[in-house]
N, C-alpha and C positions, 0 to 999 in steps of 0.2 A: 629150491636151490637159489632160487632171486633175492636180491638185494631187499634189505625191509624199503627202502625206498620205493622200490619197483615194483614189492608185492602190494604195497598200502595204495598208490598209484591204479592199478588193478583191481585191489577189491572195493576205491571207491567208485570205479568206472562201473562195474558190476553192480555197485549197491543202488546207483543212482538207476540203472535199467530197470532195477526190480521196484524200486520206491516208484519211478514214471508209469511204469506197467500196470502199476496199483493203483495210483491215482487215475488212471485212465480208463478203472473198473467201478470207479466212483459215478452213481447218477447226478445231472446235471442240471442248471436251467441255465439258457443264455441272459447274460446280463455285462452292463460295462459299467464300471466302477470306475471315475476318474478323480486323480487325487494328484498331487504337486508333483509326485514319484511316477508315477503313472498307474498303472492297471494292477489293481490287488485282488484276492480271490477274498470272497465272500465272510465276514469271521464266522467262526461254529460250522462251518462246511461239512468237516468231516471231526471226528475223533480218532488221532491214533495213539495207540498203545503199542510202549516200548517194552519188551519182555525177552534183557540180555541184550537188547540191541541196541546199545550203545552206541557200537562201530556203525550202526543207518545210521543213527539218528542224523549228521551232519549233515548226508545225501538227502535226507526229508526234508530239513531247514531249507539246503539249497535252493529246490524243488517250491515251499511252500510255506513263507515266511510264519504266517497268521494260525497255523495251526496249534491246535489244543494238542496235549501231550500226556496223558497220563502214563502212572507206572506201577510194574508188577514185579517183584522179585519172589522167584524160585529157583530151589535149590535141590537138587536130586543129590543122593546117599548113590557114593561110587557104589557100593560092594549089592543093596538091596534095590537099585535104581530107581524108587521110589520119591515122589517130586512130594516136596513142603513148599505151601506159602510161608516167607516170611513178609512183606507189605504188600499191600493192593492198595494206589491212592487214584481217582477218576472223578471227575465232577459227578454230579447228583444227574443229569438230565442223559448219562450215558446211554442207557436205554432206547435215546430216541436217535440215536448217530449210527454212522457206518464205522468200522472197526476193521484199520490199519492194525495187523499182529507182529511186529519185527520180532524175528529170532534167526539169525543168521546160520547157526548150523543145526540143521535138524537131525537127529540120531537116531531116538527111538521113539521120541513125541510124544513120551512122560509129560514134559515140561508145558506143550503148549496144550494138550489135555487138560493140566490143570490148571492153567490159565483161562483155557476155555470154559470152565465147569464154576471159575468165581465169575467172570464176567458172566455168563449166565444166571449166577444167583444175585445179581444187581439187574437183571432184565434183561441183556441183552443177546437177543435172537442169534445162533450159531449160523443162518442163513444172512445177516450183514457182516460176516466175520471174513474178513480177506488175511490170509495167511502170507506176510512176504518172509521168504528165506533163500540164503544163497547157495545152499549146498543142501539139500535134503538124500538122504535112505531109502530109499524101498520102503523097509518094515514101517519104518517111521510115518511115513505119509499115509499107508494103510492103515495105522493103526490110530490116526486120527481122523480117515476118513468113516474107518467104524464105528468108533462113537461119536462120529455127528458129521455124518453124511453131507450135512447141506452148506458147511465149511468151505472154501475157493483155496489155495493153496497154487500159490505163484511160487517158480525154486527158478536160479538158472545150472540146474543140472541133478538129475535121479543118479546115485553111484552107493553099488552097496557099502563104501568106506566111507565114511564121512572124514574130513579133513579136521577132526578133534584138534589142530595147534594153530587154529587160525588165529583166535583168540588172542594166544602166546605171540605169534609174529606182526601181528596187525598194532596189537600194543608196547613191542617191543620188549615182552616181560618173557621171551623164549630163551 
């Protein structure tokens, strides 16, 4: 019932917790980087992958000017809930990075399943795969920790309803 100003206010405060949380599961080396700006993180650090998540991405930039970005578009069929790729684009050296997953509402975790199943068949390990999401399911999360157990999945909040109009109110398009 709040204001789009008030809700979008809110869910970037939220997105930035979860994008910092993530970063903060990323391994390290100490180093100091001085430049005219001052202190920038490392390039090629991490790799994340956008998938539906848009509404992060701005909280990531915030957070982490230099990072690499690739992107995943899929689409699940309302009625058979069954996810299609249609693009997968990620630099060639994927493989050898940690993997940011943004997907803001997690439902039944169709989506970031198959997400996880191409990034797997470009190399990369399910066990560098950090899941950020801000509203996850129950079902949802179990059914992505069953097929592939070794996945990290950061939510700020388990609620069997997922909030499906965030999307609509975040973007203004409700």
């Amino acid at each position: 019932k709040s204001s789009r100003g008030d809700f979008v206010f809110s869910a970037d405060r939220l997105i930035r917790l979860v994008v910092e949380e993530g970063l903060n599961q990323l391994p390290y080396t100490e180093c100091t980087v001085t430049t005219p700006t001052g202190i920038v993180s490392p390039p090629g650090a991490v790799f994340v992958l956008l998938l539906g998540g848009e509404a992060m991405e701005q909280g990531l930039r915030d957070c982490c000017r230099s990072i690499r970005i690739g992107k995943i578009l899929i689409q699940s069929d309302e009625e058979t809930q069954r996810a299609k790729v249609y693009y997968a684009k990620f630099p060639p050296d994927i493989y050898r990075r940690k993997v940011l997953l943004m997907y803001p509402i997690l439902s039944t975790g169709n989506t970031v399943i198959e997400a996880v199943k191409v990034l797997v068949e470009h190399g990369v390990q399910p066990s560098v795969i950090i899941l950020l999401s801000l509203f996850s399911t129950p079902h949802g999360a179990k059914s992505i920790i069953q097929e592939f157990p070794e996945i990290t999945i950061l939510t700020t909040e388990v609620h069997p309803v997922a909030p499906t109009h965030f999307g609509q109110k975040y973007f203004g398009t409700d």
